[in-house]
C-alpha positions, 0 to 999 in steps of 0.5 A: 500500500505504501508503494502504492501510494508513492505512485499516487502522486500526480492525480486528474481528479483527486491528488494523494500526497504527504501531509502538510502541517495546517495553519494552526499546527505549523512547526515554530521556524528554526532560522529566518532565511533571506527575503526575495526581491520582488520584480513588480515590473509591469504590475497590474494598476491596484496591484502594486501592494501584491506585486510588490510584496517581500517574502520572508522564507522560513525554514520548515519539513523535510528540510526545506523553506516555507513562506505566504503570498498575499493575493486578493480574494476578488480581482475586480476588488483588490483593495478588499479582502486578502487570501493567504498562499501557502508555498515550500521550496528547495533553494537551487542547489547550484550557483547558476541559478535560473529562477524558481520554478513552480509546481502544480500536481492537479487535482483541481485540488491537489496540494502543491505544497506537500507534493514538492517533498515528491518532486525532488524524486521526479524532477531530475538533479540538473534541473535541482541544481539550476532552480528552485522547485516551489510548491504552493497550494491555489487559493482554498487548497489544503495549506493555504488559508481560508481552505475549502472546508465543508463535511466533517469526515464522517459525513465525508465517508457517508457521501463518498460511499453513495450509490446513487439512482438516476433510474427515476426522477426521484433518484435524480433528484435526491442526489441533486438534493445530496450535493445542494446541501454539501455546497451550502455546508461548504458556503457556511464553513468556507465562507465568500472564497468559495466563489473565487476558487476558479481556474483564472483567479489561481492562474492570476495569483500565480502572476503574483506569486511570479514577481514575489519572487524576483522572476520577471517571466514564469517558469512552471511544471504542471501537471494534470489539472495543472496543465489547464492551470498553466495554459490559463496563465500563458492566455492571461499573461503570454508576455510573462511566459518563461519555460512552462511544461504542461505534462498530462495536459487537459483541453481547457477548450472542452466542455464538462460533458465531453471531457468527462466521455472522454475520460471514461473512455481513457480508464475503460482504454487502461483497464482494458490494458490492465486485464491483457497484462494481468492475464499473461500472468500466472496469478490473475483472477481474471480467467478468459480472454481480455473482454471476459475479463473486463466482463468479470470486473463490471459484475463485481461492480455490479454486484457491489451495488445490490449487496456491497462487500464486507471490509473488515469495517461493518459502518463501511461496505464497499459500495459500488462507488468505492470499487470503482474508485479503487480500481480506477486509483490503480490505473494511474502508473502502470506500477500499481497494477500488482496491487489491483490484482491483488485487490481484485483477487480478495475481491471475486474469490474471498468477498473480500472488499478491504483492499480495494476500500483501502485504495479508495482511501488512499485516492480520497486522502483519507487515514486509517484514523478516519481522517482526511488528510487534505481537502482535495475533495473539497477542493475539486469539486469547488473549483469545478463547479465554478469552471464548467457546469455539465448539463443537469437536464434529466433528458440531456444527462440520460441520452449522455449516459447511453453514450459514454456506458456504449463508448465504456461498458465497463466503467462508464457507469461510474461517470453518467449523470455528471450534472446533479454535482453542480445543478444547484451549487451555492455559488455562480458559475465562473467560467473559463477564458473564451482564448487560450492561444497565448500569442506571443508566449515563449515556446511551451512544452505539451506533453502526453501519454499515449494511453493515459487514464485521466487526459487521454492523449488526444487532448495533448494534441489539441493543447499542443494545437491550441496553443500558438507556441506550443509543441507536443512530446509524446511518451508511448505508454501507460499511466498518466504523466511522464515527466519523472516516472517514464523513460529517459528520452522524455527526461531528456528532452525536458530537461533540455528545454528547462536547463537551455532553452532548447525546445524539442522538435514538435511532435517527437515521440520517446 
């Protein structure tokens, strides 16, 4: 389980990463390091206090430095109230600094902060030498203060394990009626944050914390959802782009509705790839060929929602919801496959659910105490209820579930009826931005992973497409992301590109 949860790190829905102190629990700083001057050049009018802001760096975990932007809860208000942004960092370990080189792992919600403890393992010791990695958490994330906050964990448990009917109308609208209450419990805890999480506002703050500091142009690695972040930085600020590479990437330009059929189709493409390997195996439970195999899955996921299987823990069953989400969990790295065999073997031949409970804990960032560790639910929800909002008409989000359960029989399931999430949001929809083409942007590197789970592939090439320097690396493989858990080639090339300058050719393929 713990090499599981190594693997876990990088996530599209739901980030799992080391804990990070909150607010009230942060260890009293052992030395006072050196502030940063800021390059406020070009600050946007009302910005200047923000722009302008001195960073004091303490030191903090693992061995690193800690510190809090400053940035406005409301662009349009500046002079209001304030949002805290938690960060760590790595100073460069070499004399020839570059600049400091942010860091995002998706989610929406995933916790930059805890996560750059992980990236010192992904991002290669030249890179180390020449920048310093900054982790940071977006507005209403985790360590940054006010957070995203809304059901105590019990309630968490509760909600995370339903299995909802969109059979008939009541159904559909009992689960509207489930996610109208926890957004009303999130507006009364977290308070006017949650309707400033969205995507262009974080992208804003990141311009903030660019010149806070000492940078005059953004150097960033995102990945996942981080690559939506980035892209929205690059259209707002295309003057003010450095070396950005954008890994697992997301089509900003897709709606809800298609990126969640796109994505359904992306882990029923992996677990189908899981089966073929598991089947050349000796030990796999799975008998037959690749589709009866898959056969076999969608039965015991069936099966988990007419009589959820014993755990271990008589108040958690597993439930159809969490069977899904444990095995999904497995399919982000190639290198927790083992685990889902195991996991499906307890399963179809003990009754068994405790393992795969127990990865869907790992996915929700949920402790064997009872606890959440992050808020990363919380957060993702949030933020995409403000981005985009899928259909919530019965009739649409019907004649859409046929389409996605025929394009992914065997998981498809799992992501019908998407709409009741934010059909009655507490807050308004945001929006995107009507152009991400960034023109005049420095060049920016797009990777993708041919059968990625989570941004299937294609949605690489469209970014790559999208934007007007953009150039597209492609890793031939499995599993979601690449840079740091693939193969030399695309280290390579990264590393060229952050290090020197040099781009690589558009469209190569390691």
């Amino acid at each position: 389980m713990l090499r599981l949860a190594a693997v876990l790190v990088v996530g599209a829905l739901v980030v799992s990463g080391c804990t990070a102190a909150q607010d009230d629990a942060r260890p009293t700083p052992t030395a006072s390091v050196s502030t940063t001057t800021p390059d406020a050049s070009g600050a946007p009018a009302g910005l200047e206090e923000y722009y302008e802001q001195r960073l004091v760096w303490e030191s903090c975990e693992d061995g690193m430095e800690c510190s809090t932007a400053l940035v406005p809860l409301d662009y349009a208000d500046p002079a209001g109230t304030s949002v805290k942004i938690r960060m760590r960092r790595q100073p460069a370990k070499g004399d020839d600094r570059i600049g400091a080189l942010l860091i995002n792992p998706g989610g929406p919600g995933g916790s930059g902060y805890d996560f750059v403890a992980s990236a010192r393992d992904m991002v290669s010791a030249s890179v180390q030498q020449r920048y310093d990695l900054v982790g940071f958490d977006p507005r209403g994330v985790h360590a940054s203060s006010p957070d995203i906050t809304c059901y105590p964990a019990p309630k968490m448990d509760e909600l995370l394990a339903v299995d909802a009917d969109y059979s008939t109308p009541e159904g559909i609208e009992a689960a509207m009626d489930r996610f109208a209450d926890f957004s009303q419990a999130c507006l009364e805890n977290t308070g006017p944050l949650l309707g400033h999480v969205d995507t262009v506002s974080a992208a804003r703050d990141m311009d903030v914390l660019r010149a806070a500091l000492g940078d005059s142009a953004l150097h960033y690695l995102g990945y996942s959802y981080g690559t939506q972040l980035g892209a929205t930085y690059a259209a707002l600020f295309p003057q003010r782009v450095g070396r950005l590479v954008l890994d697992g990437a997301v089509d900003p330009t897709l709606t809800s509705d298609e990126a969640t059929y796109a994505q359904a189709v992306g882990f029923e493409n992996a677990l189908r790839a899981y089966v073929e390997d598991c089947q050349a195996g000796a030990r796999c439970p799975l008998p037959g060929d690749v589709d009866r195999g898959l056969a076999q899955i969608r039965r015991l996921l069936d099966r988990a929602r007419v009589s959820p299987l014993p755990t271990g823990d008589p108040a958690r069953p597993l439930t159809q919801s969490l069977a899904f989400t444990g095995i999904a969990v497995t399919l982000y790295s190639q290198e927790s496959w083992s685990f889902l065999t195991s996991a499906l073997t307890a399963a179809l031949r003990k009754n068994d659910g405790s393992t795969l409970l127990r990865a869907s804990d790992i996915y929700y960032d949920r402790e064997a105490n009872g606890t959440y560790s992050s808020n990363s639910t919380e957060a993702f929800w949030s933020i995409g209820c403000l981005d985009d909002r899928a259909s919530a008409d019965p009739d649409v989000m019907a004649a859409e579930a046929a389409r996605i359960e025929k394009a992914a029989p065997t998981v498809g399931m799992a992501f019908t009826y998407a709409g009741v999430l934010c059909a009655r949001w507490a807050v308004p929809e945001v929006g995107g931005l009507d152009d991400y083409s960034a023109p005049g942007a420095a060049p920016i590197v797009v990777i993708g992973t041919t059968n990625d789970p989570a941004t299937p592939y294609q949605q690489a090439v469209a970014l790559a497409d999208i934007l007007d320097s953009g150039t597209l690396l492609t890793y031939e493989g499995e599993g979601h992301t690449a840079y740091g858990s693939s193969n030399a080639c695309v280290a390579d090339a990264v590393d060229g590109y952050l290090i020197d300058g040099t781009v690589p050719e558009d469209g190569l393929r390691c």
